[in-house]
VEXKOL-521490 format. One record per residue: y negated, z, x of N, C-alpha, C, O in turn; residue number from 1; residue in three letters. Coordinates in steps of 0.2 Angstrom, whole numbers, plus 5000, padded with zeros to 4 digits. Each point is the difference from the previous one (the first is absolute). Layout:
BEGIN
<pt n_y="Y" n_z="Z" n_x="X" ca_y="Y" ca_z="Z" ca_x="X" c_y="Y" c_z="Z" c_x="X" o_y="Y" o_z="Z" o_x="X" num="NUM" residuo="Ala"/>
...
//
This chain:
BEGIN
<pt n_y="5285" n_z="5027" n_x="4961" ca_y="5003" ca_z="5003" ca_x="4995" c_y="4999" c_z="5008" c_x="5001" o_y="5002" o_z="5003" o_x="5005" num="1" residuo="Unk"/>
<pt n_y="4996" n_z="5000" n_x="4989" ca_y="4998" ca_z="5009" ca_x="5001" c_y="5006" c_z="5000" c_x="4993" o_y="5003" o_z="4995" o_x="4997" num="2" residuo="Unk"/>
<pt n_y="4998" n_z="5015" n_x="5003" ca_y="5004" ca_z="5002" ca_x="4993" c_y="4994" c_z="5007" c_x="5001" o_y="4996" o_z="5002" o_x="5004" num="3" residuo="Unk"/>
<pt n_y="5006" n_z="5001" n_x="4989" ca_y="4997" ca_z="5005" ca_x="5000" c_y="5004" c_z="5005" c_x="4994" o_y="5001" o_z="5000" o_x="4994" num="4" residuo="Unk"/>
<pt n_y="5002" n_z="5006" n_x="5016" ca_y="5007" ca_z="5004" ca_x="4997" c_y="4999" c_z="5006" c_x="4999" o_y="4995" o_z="5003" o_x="5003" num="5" residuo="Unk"/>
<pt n_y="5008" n_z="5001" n_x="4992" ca_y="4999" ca_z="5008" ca_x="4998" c_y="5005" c_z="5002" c_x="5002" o_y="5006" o_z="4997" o_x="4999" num="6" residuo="Unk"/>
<pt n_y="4992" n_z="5008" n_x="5004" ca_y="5004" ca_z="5005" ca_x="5003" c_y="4998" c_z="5006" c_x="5001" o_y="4995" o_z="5000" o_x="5002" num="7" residuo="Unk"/>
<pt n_y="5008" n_z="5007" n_x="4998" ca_y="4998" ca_z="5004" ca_x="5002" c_y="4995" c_z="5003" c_x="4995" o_y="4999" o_z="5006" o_x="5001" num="8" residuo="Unk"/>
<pt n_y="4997" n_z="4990" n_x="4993" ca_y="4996" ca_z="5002" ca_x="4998" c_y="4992" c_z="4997" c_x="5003" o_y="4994" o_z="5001" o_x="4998" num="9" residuo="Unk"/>
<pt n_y="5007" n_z="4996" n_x="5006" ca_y="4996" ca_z="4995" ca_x="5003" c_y="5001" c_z="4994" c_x="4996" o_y="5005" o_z="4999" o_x="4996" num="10" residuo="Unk"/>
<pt n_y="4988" n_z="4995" n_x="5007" ca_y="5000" ca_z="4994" ca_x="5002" c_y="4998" c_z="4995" c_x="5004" o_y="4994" o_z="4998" o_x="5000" num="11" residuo="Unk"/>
<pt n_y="5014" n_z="4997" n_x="5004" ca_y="4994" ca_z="4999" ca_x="5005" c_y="5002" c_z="4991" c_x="4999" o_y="5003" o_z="4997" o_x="4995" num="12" residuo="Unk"/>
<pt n_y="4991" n_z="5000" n_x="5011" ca_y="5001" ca_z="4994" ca_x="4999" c_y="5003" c_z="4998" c_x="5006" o_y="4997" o_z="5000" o_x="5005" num="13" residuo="Unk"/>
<pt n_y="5009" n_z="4997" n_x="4994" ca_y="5003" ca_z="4997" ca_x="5005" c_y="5001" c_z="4992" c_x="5001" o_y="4999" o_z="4996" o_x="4996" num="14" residuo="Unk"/>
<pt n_y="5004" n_z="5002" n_x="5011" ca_y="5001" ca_z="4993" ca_x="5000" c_y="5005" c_z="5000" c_x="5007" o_y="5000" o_z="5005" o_x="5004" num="15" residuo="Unk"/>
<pt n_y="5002" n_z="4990" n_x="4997" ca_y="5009" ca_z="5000" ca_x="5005" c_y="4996" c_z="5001" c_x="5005" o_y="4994" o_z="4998" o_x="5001" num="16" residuo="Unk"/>
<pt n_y="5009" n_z="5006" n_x="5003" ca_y="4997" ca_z="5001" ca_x="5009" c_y="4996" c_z="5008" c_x="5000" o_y="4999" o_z="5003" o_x="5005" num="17" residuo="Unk"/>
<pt n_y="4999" n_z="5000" n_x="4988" ca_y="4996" ca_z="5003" ca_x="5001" c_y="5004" c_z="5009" c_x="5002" o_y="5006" o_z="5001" o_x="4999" num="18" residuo="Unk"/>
<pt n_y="4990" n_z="5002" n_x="5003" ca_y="5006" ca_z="5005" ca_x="5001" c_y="4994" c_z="5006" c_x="4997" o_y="4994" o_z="4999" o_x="5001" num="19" residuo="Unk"/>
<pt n_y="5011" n_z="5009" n_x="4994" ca_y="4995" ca_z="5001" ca_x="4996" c_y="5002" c_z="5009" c_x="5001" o_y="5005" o_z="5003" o_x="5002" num="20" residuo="Unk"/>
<pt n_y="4991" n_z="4999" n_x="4998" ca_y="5003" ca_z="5009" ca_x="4999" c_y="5002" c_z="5002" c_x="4993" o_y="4995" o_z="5004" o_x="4997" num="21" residuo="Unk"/>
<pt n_y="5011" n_z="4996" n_x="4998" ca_y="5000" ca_z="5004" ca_x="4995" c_y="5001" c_z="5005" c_x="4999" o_y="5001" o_z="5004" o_x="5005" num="22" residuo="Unk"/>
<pt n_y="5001" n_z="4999" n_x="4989" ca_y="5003" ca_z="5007" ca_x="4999" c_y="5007" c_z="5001" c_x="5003" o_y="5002" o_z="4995" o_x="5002" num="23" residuo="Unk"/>
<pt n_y="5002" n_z="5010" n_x="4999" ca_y="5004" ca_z="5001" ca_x="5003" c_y="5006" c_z="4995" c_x="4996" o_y="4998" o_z="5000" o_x="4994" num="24" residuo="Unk"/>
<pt n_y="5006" n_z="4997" n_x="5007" ca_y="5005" ca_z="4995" ca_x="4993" c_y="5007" c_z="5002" c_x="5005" o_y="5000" o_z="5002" o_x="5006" num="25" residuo="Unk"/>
<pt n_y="5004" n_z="4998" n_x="4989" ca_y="5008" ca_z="4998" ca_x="5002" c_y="5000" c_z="4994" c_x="5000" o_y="4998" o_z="4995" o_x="4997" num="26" residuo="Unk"/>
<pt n_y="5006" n_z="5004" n_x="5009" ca_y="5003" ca_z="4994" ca_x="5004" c_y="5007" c_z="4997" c_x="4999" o_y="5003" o_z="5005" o_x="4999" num="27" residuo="Unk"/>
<pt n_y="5002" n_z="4990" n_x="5001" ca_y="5006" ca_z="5000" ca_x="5003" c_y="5000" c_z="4994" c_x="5005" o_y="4997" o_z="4995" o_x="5001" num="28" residuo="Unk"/>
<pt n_y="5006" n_z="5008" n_x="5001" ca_y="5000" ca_z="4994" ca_x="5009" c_y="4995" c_z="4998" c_x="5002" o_y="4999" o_z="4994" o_x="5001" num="29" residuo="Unk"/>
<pt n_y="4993" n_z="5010" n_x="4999" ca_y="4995" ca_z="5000" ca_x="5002" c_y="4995" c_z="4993" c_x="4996" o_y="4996" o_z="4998" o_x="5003" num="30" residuo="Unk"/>
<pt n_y="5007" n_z="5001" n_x="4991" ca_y="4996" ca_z="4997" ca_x="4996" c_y="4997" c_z="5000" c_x="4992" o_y="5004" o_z="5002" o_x="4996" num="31" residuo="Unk"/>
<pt n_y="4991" n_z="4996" n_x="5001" ca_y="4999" ca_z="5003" ca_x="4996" c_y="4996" c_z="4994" c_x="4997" o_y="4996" o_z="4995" o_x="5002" num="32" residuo="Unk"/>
<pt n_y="5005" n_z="5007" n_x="4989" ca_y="4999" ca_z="4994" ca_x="4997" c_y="4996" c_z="5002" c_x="4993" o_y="5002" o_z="5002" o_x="4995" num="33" residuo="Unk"/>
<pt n_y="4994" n_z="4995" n_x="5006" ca_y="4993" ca_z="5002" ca_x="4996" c_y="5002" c_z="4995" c_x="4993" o_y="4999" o_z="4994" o_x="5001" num="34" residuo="Unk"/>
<pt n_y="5003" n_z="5007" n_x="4993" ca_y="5000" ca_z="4997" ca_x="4996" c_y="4994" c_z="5001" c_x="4992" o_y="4999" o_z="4996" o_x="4996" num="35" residuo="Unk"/>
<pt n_y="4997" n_z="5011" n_x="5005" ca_y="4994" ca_z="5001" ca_x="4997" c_y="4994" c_z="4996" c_x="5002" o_y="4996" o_z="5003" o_x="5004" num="36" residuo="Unk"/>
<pt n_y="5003" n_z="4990" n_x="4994" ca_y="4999" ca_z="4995" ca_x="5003" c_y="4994" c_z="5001" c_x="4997" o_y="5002" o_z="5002" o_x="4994" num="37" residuo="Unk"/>
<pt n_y="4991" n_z="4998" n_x="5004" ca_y="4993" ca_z="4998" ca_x="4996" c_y="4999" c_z="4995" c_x="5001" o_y="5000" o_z="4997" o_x="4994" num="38" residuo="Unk"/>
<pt n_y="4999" n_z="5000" n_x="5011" ca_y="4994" ca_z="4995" ca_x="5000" c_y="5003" c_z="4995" c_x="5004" o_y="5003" o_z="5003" o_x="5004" num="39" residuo="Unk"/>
<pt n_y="4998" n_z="4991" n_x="4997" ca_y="4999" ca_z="4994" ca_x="5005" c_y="4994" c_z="4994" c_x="5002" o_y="4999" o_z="4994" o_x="4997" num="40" residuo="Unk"/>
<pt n_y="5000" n_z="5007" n_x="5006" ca_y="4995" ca_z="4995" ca_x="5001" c_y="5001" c_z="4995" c_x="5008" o_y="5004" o_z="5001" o_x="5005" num="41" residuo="Unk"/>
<pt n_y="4993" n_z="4996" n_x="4993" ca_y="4999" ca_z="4992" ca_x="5005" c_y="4993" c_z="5001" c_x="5005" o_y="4996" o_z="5003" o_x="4999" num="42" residuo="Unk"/>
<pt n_y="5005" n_z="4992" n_x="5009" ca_y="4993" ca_z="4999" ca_x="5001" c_y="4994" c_z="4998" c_x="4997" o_y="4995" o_z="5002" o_x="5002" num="43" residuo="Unk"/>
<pt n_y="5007" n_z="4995" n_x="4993" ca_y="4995" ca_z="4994" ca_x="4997" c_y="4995" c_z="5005" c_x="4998" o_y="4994" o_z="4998" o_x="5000" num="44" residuo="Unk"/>
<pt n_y="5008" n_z="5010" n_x="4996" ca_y="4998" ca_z="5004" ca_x="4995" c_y="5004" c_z="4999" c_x="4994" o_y="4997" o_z="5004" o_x="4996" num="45" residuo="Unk"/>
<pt n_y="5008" n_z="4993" n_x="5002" ca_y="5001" ca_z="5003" ca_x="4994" c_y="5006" c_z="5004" c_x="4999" o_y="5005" o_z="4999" o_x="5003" num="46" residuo="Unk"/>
<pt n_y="4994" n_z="5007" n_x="4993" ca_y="5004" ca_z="5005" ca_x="5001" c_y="5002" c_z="5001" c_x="4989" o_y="4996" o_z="5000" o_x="4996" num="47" residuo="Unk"/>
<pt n_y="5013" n_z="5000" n_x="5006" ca_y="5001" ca_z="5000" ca_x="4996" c_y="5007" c_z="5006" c_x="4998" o_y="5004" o_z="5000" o_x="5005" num="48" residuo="Unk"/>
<pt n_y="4998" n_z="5004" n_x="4991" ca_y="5003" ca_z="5003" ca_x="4997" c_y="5007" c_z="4998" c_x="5003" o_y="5001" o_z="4994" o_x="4999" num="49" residuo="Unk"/>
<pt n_y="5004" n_z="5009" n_x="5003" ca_y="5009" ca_z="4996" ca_x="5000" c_y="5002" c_z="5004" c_x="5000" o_y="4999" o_z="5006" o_x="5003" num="50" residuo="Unk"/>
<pt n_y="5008" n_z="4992" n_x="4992" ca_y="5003" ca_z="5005" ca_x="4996" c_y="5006" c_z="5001" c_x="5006" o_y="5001" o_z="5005" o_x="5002" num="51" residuo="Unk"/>
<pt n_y="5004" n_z="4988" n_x="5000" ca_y="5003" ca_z="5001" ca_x="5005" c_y="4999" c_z="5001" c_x="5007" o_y="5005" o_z="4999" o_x="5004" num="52" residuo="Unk"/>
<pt n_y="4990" n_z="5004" n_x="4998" ca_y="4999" ca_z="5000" ca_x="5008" c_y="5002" c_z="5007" c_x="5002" o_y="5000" o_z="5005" o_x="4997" num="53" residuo="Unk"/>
<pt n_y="5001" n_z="4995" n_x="5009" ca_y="5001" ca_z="5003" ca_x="5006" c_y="5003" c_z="5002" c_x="5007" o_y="5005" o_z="4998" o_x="5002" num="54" residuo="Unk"/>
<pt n_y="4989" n_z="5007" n_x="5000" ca_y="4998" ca_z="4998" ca_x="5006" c_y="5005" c_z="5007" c_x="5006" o_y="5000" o_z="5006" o_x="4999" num="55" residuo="Unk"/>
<pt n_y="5004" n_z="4990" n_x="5007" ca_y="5003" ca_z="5003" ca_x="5003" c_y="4999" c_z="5000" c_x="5007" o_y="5001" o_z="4996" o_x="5004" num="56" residuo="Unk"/>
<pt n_y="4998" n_z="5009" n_x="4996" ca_y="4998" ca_z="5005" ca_x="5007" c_y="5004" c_z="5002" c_x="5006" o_y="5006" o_z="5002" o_x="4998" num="57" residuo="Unk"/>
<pt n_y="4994" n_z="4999" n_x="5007" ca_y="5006" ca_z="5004" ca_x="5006" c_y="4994" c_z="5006" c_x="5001" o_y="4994" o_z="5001" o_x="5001" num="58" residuo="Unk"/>
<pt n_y="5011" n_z="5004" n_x="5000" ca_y="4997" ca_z="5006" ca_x="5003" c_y="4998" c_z="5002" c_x="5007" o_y="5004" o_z="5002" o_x="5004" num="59" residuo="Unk"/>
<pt n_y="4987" n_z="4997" n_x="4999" ca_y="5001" ca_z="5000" ca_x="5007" c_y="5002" c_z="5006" c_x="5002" o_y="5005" o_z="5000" o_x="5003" num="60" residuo="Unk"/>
<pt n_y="4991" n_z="5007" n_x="4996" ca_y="5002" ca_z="5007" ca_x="5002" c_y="4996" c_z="5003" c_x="4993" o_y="4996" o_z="4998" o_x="4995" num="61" residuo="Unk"/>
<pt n_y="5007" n_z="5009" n_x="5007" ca_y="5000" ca_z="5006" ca_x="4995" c_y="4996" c_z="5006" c_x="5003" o_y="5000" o_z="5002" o_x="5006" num="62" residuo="Unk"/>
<pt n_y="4995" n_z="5001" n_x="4990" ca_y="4997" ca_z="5005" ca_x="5004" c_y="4996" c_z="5006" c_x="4995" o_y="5001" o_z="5000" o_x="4994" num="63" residuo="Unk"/>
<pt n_y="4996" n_z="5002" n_x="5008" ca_y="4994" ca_z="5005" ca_x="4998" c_y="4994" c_z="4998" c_x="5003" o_y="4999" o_z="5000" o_x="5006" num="64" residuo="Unk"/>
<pt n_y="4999" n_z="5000" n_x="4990" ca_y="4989" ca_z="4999" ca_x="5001" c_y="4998" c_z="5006" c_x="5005" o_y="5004" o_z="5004" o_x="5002" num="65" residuo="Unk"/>
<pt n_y="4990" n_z="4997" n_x="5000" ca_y="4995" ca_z="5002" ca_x="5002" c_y="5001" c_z="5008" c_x="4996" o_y="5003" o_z="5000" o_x="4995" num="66" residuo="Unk"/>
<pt n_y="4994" n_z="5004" n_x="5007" ca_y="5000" ca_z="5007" ca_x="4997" c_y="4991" c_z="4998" c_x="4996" o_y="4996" o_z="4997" o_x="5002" num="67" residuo="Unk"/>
<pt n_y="5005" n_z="5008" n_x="4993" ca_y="4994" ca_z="5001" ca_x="4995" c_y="4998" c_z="5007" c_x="4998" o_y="5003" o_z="5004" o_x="4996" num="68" residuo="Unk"/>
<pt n_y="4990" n_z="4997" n_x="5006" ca_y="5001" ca_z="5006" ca_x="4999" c_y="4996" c_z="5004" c_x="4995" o_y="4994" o_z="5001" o_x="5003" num="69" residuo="Unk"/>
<pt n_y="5005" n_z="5000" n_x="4993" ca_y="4999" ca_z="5006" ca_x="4995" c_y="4998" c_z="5004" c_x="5003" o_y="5002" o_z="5001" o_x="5005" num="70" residuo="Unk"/>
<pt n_y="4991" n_z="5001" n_x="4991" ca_y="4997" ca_z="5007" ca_x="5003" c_y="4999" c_z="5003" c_x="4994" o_y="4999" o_z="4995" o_x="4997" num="71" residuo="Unk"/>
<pt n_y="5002" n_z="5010" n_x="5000" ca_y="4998" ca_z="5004" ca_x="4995" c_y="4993" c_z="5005" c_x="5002" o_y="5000" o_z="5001" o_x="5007" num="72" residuo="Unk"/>
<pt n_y="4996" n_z="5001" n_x="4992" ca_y="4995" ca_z="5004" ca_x="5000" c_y="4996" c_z="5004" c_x="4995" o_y="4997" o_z="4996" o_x="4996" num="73" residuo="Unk"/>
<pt n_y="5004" n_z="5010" n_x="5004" ca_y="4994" ca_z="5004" ca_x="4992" c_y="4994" c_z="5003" c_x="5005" o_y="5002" o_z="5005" o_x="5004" num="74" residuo="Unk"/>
<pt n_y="4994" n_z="4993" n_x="4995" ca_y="4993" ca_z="5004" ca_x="5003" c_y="4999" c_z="5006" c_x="4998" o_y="5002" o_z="5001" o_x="4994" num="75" residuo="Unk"/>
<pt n_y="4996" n_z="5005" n_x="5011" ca_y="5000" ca_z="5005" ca_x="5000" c_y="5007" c_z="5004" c_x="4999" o_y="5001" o_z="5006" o_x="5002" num="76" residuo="Unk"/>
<pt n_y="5001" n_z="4991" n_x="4996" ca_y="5006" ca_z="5005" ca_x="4999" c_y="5007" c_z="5000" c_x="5006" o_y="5005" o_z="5001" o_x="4999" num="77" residuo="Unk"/>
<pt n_y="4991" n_z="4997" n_x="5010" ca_y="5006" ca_z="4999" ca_x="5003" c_y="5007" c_z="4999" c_x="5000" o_y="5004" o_z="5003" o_x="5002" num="78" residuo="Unk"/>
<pt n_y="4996" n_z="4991" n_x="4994" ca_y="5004" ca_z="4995" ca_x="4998" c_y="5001" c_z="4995" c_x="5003" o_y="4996" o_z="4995" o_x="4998" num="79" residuo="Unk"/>
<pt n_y="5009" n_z="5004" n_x="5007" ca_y="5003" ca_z="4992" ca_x="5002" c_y="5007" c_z="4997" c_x="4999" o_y="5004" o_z="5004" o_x="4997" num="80" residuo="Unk"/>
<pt n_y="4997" n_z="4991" n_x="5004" ca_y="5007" ca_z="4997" ca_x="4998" c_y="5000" c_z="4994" c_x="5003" o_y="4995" o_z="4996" o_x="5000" num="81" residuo="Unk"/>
<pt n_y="5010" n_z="5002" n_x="5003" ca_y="5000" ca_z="4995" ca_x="5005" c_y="5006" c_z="4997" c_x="4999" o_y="5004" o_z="5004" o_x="5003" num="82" residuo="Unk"/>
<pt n_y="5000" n_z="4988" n_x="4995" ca_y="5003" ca_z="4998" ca_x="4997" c_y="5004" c_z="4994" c_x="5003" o_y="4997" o_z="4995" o_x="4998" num="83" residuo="Unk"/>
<pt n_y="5009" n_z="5002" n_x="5005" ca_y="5000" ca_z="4995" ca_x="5001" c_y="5005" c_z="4996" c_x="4995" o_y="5005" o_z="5003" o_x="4998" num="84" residuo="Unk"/>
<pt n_y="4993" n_z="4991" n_x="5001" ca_y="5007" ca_z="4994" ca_x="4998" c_y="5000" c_z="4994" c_x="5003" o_y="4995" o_z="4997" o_x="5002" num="85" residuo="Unk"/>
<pt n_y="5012" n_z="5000" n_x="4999" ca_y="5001" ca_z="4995" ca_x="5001" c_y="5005" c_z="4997" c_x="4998" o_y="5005" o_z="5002" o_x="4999" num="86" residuo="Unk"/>
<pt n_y="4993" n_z="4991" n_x="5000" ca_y="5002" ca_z="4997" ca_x="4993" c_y="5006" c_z="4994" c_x="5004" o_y="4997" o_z="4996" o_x="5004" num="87" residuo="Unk"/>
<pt n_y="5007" n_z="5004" n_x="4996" ca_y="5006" ca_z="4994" ca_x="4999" c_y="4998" c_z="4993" c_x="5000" o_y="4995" o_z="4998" o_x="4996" num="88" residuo="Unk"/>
<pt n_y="5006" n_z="4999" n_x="5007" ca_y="4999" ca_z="4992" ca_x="5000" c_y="5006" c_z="4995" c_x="5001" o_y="5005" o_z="5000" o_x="5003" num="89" residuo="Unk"/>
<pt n_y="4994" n_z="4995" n_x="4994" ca_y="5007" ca_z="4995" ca_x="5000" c_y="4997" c_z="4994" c_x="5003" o_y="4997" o_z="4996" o_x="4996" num="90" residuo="Unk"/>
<pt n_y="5003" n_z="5001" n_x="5010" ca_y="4994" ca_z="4994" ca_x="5003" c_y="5004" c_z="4996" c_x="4999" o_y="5006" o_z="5001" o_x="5002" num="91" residuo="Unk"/>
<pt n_y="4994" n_z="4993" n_x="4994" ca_y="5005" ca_z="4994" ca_x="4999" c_y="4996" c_z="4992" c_x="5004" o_y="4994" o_z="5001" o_x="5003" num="92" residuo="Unk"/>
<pt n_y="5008" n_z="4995" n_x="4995" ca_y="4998" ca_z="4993" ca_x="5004" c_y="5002" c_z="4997" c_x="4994" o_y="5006" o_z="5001" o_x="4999" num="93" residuo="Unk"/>
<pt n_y="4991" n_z="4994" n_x="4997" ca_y="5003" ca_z="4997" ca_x="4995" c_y="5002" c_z="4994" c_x="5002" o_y="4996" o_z="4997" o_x="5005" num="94" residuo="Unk"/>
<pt n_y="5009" n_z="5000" n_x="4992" ca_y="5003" ca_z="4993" ca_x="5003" c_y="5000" c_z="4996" c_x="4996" o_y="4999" o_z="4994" o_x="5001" num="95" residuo="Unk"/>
<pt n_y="5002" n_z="5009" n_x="4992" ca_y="5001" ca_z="4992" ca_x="4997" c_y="4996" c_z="5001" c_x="4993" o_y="5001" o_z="5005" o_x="4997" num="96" residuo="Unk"/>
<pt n_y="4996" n_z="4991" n_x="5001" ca_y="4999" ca_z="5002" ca_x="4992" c_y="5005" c_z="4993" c_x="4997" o_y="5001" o_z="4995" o_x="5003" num="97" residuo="Unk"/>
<pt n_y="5000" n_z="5008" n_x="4990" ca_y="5003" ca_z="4996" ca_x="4995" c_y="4999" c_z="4997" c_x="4994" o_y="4999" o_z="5004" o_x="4995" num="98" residuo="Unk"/>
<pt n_y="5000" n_z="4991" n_x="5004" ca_y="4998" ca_z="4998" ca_x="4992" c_y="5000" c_z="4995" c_x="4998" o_y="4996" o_z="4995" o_x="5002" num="99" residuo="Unk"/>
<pt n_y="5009" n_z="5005" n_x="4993" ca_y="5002" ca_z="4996" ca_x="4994" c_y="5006" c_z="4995" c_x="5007" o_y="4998" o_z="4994" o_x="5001" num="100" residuo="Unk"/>
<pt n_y="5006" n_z="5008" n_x="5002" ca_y="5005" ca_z="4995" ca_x="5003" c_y="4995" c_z="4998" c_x="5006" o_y="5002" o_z="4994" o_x="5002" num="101" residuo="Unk"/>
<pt n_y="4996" n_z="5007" n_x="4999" ca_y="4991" ca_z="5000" ca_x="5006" c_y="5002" c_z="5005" c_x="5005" o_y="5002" o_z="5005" o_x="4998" num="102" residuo="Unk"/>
<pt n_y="4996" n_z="4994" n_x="5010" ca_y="5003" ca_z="5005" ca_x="5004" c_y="4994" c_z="4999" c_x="5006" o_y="4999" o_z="4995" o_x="5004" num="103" residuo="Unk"/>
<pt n_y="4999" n_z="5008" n_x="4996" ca_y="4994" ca_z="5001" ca_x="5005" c_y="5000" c_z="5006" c_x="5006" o_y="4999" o_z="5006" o_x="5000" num="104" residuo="Unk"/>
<pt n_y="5001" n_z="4990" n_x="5004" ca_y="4999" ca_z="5005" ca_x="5007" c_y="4996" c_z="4998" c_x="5007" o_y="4997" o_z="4994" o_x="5002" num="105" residuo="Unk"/>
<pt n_y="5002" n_z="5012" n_x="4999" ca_y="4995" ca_z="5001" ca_x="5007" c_y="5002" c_z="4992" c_x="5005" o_y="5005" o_z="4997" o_x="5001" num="106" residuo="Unk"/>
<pt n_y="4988" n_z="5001" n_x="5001" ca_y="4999" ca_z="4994" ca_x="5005" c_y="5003" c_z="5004" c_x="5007" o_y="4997" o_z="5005" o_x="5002" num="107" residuo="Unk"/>
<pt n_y="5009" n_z="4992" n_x="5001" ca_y="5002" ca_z="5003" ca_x="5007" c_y="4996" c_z="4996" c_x="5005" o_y="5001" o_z="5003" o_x="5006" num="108" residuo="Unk"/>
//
């Protein structure tokens, strides 16, 4: 059993066990619950639309990514610029997806 959650402006494709890096999210007691649900699908292949589903997650750790760096440059004109950012992350471990009274979770 996969779901396919929006978040952050993203899309990703999940399924219980998997553990995922998103956008930085608010938590409360370290868990978080994805009810922008798209997509559900099965092994088998068929994947089908549900209105009531979703899918909830615990928060493994909290951090910032890798630095990125920007370089700005105009030729000739001794011009540099050198830039960095680092971006927020929220890494969660997804546990359970939901639907229609349906409860699926990670094989321990």
């Amino acid at each position: 059993m996969y779901a396919v959650i929006r978040t952050g402006g993203k899309q990703y494709r999940v399924a219980p066990g998997d553990v995922v890096k998103i956008e930085k999210a608010e938590n409360e007691n370290s868990t978080i619950e994805f009810s922008d649900v798209l997509a559900v699908g099965s092994d088998s292949g068929s994947v089908e639309k549900a209105a009531g589903a979703k899918v909830i997650a615990s928060v493994v750790t909290e951090g910032r990514g890798s630095k990125v760096l920007v370089f700005h440059y105009k030729r000739k004109k001794q011009y540099k610029k050198l830039q960095g950012h680092r971006q927020s992350f929220t890494e969660v471990r997804i546990n359970e997806i939901q639907v229609d009274g349906k409860s699926f979770t990670a094989a321990r």
